[in-house]
C-alpha positions in Angstrom: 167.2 36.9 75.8 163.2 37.7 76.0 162.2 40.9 74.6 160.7 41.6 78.5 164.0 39.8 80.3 163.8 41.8 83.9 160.9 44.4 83.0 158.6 45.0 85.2 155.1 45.2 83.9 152.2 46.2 86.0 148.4 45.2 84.6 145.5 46.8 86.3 142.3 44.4 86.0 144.3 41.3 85.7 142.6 38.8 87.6 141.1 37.5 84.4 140.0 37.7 80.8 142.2 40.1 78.9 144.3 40.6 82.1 144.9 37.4 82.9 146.1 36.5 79.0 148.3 39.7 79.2 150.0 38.6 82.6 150.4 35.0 81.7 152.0 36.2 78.3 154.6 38.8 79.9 155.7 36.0 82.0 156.2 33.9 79.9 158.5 36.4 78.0 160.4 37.1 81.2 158.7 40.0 82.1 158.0 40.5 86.2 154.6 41.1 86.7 152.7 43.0 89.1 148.7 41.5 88.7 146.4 44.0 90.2 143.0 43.1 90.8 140.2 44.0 93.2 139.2 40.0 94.0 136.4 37.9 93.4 136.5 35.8 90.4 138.3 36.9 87.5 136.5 34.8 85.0 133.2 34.8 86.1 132.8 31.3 87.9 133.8 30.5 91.4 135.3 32.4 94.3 138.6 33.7 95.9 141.2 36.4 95.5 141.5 36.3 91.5 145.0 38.7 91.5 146.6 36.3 94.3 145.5 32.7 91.6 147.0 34.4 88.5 150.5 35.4 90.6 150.0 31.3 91.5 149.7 29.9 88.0 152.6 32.4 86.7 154.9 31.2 89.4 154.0 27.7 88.9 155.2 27.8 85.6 158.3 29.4 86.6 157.4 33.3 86.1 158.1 36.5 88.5 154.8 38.0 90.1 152.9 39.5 93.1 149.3 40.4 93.6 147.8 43.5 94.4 144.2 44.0 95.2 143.8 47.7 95.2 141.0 49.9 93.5 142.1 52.2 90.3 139.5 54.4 90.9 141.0 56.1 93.6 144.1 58.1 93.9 145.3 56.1 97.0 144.6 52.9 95.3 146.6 53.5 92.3 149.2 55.1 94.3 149.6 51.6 96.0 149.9 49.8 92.7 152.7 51.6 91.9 154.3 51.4 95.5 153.9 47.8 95.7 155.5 47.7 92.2 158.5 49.6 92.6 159.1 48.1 96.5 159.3 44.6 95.0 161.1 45.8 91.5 162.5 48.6 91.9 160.6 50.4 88.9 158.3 50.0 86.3 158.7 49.7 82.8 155.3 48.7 80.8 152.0 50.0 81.9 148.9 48.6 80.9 145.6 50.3 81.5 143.1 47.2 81.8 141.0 47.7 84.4 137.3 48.0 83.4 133.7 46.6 82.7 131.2 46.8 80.5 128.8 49.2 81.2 125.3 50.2 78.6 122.3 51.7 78.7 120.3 54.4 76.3 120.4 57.8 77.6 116.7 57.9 79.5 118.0 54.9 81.6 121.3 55.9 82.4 121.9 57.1 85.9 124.9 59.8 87.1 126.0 56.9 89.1 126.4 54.7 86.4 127.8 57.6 84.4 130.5 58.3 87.3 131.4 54.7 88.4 132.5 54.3 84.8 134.5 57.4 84.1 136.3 57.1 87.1 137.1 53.6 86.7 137.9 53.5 83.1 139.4 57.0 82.6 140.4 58.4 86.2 142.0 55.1 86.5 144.4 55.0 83.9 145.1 58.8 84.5 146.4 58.3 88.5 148.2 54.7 87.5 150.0 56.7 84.6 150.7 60.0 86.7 152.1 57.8 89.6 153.8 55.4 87.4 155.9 58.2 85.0 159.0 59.3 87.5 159.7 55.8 86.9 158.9 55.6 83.3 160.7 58.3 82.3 164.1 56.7 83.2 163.6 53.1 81.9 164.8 53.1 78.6 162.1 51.4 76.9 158.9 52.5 78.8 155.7 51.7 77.5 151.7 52.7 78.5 149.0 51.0 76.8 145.4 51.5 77.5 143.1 49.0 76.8 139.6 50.5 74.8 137.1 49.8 72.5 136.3 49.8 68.8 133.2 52.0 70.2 135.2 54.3 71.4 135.5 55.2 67.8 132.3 54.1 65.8 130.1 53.9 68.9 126.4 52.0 68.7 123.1 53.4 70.2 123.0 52.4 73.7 126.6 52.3 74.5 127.1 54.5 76.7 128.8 55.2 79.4 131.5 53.2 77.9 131.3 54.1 74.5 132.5 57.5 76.1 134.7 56.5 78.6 137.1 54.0 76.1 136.4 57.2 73.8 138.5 59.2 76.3 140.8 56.8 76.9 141.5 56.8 72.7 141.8 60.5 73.1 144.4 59.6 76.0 147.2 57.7 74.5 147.5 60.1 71.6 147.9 63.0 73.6 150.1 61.6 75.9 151.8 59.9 73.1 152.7 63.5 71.6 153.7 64.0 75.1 155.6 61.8 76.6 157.9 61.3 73.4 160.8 63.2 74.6 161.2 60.6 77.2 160.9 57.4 74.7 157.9 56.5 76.1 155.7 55.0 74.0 151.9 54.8 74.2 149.6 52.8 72.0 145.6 51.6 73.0 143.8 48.0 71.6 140.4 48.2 70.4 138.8 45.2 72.2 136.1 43.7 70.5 134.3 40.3 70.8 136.6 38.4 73.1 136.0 35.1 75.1 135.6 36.5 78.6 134.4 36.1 82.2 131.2 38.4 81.7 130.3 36.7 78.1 130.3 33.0 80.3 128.5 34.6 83.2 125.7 35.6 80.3 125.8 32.1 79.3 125.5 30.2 82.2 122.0 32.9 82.6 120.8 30.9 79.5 122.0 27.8 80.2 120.6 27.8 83.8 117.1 27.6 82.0 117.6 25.7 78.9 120.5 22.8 80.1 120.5 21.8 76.1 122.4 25.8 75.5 126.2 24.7 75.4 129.0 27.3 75.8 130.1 26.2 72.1 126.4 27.2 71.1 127.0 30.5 73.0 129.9 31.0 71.1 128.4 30.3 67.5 125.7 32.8 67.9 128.1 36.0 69.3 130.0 34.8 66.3 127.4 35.6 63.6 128.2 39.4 64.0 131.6 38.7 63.4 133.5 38.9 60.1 135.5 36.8 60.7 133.2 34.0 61.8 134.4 33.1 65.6 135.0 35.2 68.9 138.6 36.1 69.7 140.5 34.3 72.3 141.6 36.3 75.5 145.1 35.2 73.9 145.1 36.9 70.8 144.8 40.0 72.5 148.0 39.4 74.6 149.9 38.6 71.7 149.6 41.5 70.2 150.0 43.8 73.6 153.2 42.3 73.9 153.9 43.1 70.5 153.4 46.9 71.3 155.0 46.4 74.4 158.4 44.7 72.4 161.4 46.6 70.7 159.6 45.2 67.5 157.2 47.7 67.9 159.8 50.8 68.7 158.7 53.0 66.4 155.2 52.5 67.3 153.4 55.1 69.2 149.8 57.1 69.5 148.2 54.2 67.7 144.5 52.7 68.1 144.5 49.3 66.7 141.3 47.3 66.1 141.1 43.3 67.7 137.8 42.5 66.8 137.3 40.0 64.2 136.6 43.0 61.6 133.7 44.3 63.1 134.5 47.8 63.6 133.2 49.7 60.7 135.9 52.3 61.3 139.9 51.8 60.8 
């Protein structure tokens, strides 16, 4: 039997990138998987409801999933997540906190707005899906929150913020409510994403591409790779393998941990 036969994992920001690899990966472990994402196009090219393609693909291949297209940010929103989870499932047993952007500037351009948008997103969002989702975490007997961050969250660069400080929260998070929510056997874990081949590094490229038609994505790649020790940028894949590692009985005595995917590039541990 799967490590995730009949759990039921919802991923907030699923619609592509990390998400999608996370979704696609608990499916194909068994899991049933609740894809939230607010629409548009997951991975940076085309159109349409990005949530409602990934529930497609997983169900092509044989996989469990619905879509939902609510907003983390607000209470209401996550509250739906959670409803539309437990009405189709009957519970929820793995959280992941995905949902999120990249969002910089130095301190004499960075606007309140920006500074908001971003902790409510990033932080307030993972605190309402996590409040609503722990009556029912609390009686599966493997339950599981992780919370996707950032290496800066630790070691962060100048002109990182806001999100430098909001994936610092969200570090400061999952140990706190690691230590707290260990009576109930729930375990809570974050990965550090660094470099990873997503939807907003291809949207940059096609910026450069649009202007010099020779720039390929492989050349893309190859540069963003030079600050990389380990030479190449990490596929959305690698990521999901080792969330569902977390996520497994293989990791069971694994909790309030911060672990680094980045090639090596953090300079902190």
């Amino acid at each position: 039997m799967s490590d995730f036969e009949d759990k039921v994992v919802v991923i907030t920001g699923a619609g592509g990138g990390l998400g999608k690899a996370h979704a696609l990966e608990f499916a194909r472990r068994g899991a049933r998987v609740v894809v939230n994402d607010l629409g548009g196009s997951g991975d940076g090219v085309g159109s349409g409801d990005a949530a409602d393609i990934v529930v497609e693909e997983i169900k092509a291949a044989g996989g469990d999933a619905i879509a939902n297209n609510a907003s983390v940010s607000s209470k209401e929103g996550a509250q739906s997540i959670i409803d539309d989870a437990v009405s189709a499932y009957g519970t929820v047993d793995i959280l992941v906190n995905n949902a999120g952007t990249s969002s910089v500037a130095r301190l004499q351009d960075l606007s309140n707005e920006q500074m908001m948008g971003d902790i409510q997103l990033k932080v307030y969002g993972a605190i309402y899906c996590a409040r609503h989702a722990l009556e029912y975490l609390k009686r599966s007997e493997s339950a599981v929150i992780i919370n996707t961050t950032t290496p800066g969250g630790k070691a962060p660069a100048a002109g990182t913020q806001p999100t430098a400080m909001s994936r610092a929260a969200g570090i400061s998070l999952t140990k706190t409510w690691s230590k707290e929510l260990a009576e109930f056997n729930i375990r809570v874990n974050t990965i550090c994403i660094g470099l990873i081949k997503s939807g907003q590094h291809r949207s940059k490229w096609a910026v450069v591409h649009e202007n010099d038609a020779s720039y390929s994505l492989d050349d893309h790649w190859q540069v963003l790779a030079k600050s990389v020790p380990l030479g190449r940028v990490g596929e959305a894949s690698e990521a999901g393998d080792v969330i569902c590692f977390l996520a497994s009985p293989k990791a069971s005595y694994v909790t309030g941990t911060a672990i680094n995917i980045d090639g090596g590039t953090s300079p902190v541990v």
